[in-house]
N, C-alpha and C positions, 0 to 999 in steps of 0.2 A: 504493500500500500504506500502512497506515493505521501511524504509530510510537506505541508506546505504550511510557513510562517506569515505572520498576518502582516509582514513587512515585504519582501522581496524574493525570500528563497524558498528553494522547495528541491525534493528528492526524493530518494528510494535506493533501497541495497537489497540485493542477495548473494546467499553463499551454499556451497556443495564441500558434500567431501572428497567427490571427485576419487581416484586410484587410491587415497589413504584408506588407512583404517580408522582413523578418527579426523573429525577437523580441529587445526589449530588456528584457524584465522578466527576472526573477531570483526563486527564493525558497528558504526555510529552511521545511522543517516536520520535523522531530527534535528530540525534548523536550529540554532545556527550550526551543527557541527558534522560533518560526513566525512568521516575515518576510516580508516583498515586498516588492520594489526595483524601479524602474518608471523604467529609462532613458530619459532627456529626449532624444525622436528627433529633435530640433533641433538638436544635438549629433553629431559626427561620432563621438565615442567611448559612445553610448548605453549601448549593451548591454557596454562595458565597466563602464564605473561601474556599474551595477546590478551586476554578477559581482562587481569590487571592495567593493560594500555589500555585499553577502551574505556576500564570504569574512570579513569582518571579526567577523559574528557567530555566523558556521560554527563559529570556535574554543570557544565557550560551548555546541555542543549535545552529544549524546551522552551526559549527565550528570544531575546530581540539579540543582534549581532552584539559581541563581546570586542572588549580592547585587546589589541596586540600582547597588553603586558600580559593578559587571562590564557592566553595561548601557552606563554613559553611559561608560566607557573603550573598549568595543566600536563605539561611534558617535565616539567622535572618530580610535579606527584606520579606521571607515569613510570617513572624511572626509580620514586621510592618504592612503587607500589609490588614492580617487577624484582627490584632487589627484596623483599620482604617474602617474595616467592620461593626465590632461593634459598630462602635461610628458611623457611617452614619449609621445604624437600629434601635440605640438605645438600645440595649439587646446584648447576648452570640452569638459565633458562636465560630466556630472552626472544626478542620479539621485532620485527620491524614496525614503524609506524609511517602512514603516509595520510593525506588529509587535503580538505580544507574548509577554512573553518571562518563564516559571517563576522566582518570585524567592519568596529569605525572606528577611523582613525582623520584624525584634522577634521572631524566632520563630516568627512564623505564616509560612505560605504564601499568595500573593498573585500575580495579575498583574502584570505590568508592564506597559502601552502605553506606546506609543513612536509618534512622528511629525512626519514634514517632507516637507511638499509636499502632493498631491491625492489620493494611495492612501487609504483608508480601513478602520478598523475597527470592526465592527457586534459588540451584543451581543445575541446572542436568548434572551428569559426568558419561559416559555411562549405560546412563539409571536409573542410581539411584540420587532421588530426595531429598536432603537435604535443610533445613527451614535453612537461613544465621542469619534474623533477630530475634530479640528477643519479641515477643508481651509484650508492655503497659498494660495490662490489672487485670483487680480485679482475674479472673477465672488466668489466669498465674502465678499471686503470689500464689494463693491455691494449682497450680500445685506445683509451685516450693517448696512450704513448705510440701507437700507431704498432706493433708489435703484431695485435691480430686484428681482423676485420670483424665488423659487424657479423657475418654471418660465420666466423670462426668462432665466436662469442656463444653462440648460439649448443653448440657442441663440447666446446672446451673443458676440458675435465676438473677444471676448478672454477665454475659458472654456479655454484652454488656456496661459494666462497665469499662471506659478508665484511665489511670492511668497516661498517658502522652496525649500531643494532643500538635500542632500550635493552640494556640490561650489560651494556660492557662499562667501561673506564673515562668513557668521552661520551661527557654530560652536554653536548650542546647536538641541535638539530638545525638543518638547513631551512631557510623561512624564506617565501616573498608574498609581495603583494601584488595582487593580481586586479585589475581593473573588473569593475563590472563592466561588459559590453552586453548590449542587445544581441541577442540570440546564441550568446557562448556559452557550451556546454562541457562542463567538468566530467572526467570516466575518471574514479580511480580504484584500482584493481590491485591485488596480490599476483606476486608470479604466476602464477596459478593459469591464470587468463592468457598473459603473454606468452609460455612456451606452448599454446597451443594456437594464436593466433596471433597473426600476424597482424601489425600497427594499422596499415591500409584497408585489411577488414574490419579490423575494429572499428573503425574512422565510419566505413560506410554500413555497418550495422548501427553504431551512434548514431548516426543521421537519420535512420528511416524511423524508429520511432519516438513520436513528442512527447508520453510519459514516462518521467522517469523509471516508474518500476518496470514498465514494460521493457525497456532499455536495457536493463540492470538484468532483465530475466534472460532476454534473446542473446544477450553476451555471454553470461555462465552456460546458456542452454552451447552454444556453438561450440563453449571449449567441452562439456561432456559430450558433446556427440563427435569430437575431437578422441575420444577415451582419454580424457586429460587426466594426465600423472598424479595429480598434484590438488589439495584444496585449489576452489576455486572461487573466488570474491568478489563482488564489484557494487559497487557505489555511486550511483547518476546525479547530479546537482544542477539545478538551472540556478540562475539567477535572475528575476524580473526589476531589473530595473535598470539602473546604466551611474558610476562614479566621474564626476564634473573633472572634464579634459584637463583643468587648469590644476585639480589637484594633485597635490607635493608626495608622496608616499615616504621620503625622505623620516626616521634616520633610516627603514627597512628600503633593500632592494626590490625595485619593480621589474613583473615579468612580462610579458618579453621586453627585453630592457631597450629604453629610447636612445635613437645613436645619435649623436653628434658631430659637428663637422670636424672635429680635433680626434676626437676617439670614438675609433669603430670597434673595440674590442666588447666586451661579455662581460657583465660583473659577473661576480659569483655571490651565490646567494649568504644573504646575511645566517652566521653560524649564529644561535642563539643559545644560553645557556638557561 
């Protein structure tokens, strides 16, 4: 069922267990907050830590958008909440988190993304599907250092190798702020989704339907009839309404970020602790 806030936002999630034996993913879709948490099944306490990252930002939904500062206090109770797991199992867990989450800031209304670890979230702006967040990962750094290709990435015997997570030593998460635009639609998903489908599908299953939940269904439905490996999670988010051109998102990094005529390069998104 799809929630829609009596301000601007509205969504829908669902999740499978897809090839596991149990599900470790987790998620929030009630305005202001639409998350996934994606328990690290290497981890004996998985699918605790994802419940623990969720409940932490459980507290912030039901309501009108929250400030920036609610965000990264909501992520470091996620981070007490996951270490608290570990010490009541005795051993590791942990969890990725990915999101985004209704904020005002200066006044305007604004996304917020948020992330740490592999989950990922996509913006669709007529019809084309761009990846906002940055993957944590062993295989991403090889991308990025040019090492392996995209589609070596995909194979690679260490693609399941995290490099951030809720529940390690590095207490901060990657954040930006995301404009409301008329008709731009948030996907965010657990790996789950991605090794069974490919971005350009995804992009054009996003598009063909206008409810979120139907959205959020026809996307899980395609990676299980994929025989997807793997939990499978996803999370649809509209936004109705649109944040004033003229506004500053300043001290947080804006996505996609505005170029200049001196610098053309890429911030990188504000680490938040």
């Amino acid at each position: 069922m799809t929630q829609e806030s009596p301000a601007r936002f509205r969504g829908a999630g669902r999740t499978a267990v897809g090839g596991r034996q149990r599900n470790e993913d987790a998620f929030v879709a009630e305005a202001p907050v639409f998350i996934v948490a994606d328990g690290m099944g290497g981890h004996i306490g998985g699918a605790e830590a994802a419940q623990a990252t969720v409940h932490a930002f459980r507290a912030l939904a039901g309501g009108e958008p929250v400030a920036p500062e609610e965000v990264a206090a909501a992520h470091l109770a996620a981070r007490g909440g996951v270490a608290q797991v570990c010490e009541d199992l005795h051993g590791d867990a942990g969890a990725t988190l990915t999101g985004a989450i209704a904020v005002t800031h200066a006044g305007e209304p604004w996304w917020m993304v948020i992330n740490v670890g592999d989950s990922r979230v996509y913006a669709l702006d007529g019809g084309v599907l761009t990846q906002v967040t940055h993957d944590h990962s062993r295989v991403q750094e090889l991308v990025d250092s040019g090492t392996i290709s995209e589609a070596q990435a995909l194979v690679h015997p260490d693609r399941n190798l995290l490099t951030r997570a809720i529940g390690d030593d590095y207490p901060e998460m990657d954040a930006w702020l995301v404009r409301l635009v008329p008709g731009r639609r948030l996907v965010i998903a657990s790996d789950g989704l991605m090794k069974e489908i490919e971005d350009p599908v995804i992009g054009r299953i996003a598009a063909l339907h206008g409810d979120p939940a139907a959205c959020a269904e026809a996307l899980v439905d395609a990676a299980l009839a994929m025989a997807a490996r793997d939990n499978v999670t996803v999370v649809v988010a509209d936004a109705l309404g649109a944040t004033d051109p003229a506004a500053d998102p300043a001290p947080w990094p804006e996505w996609p970020p505005v170029a200049t005529e001196d610098d053309d390069t890429t911030p990188r998104a504000r680490r938040a602790s």
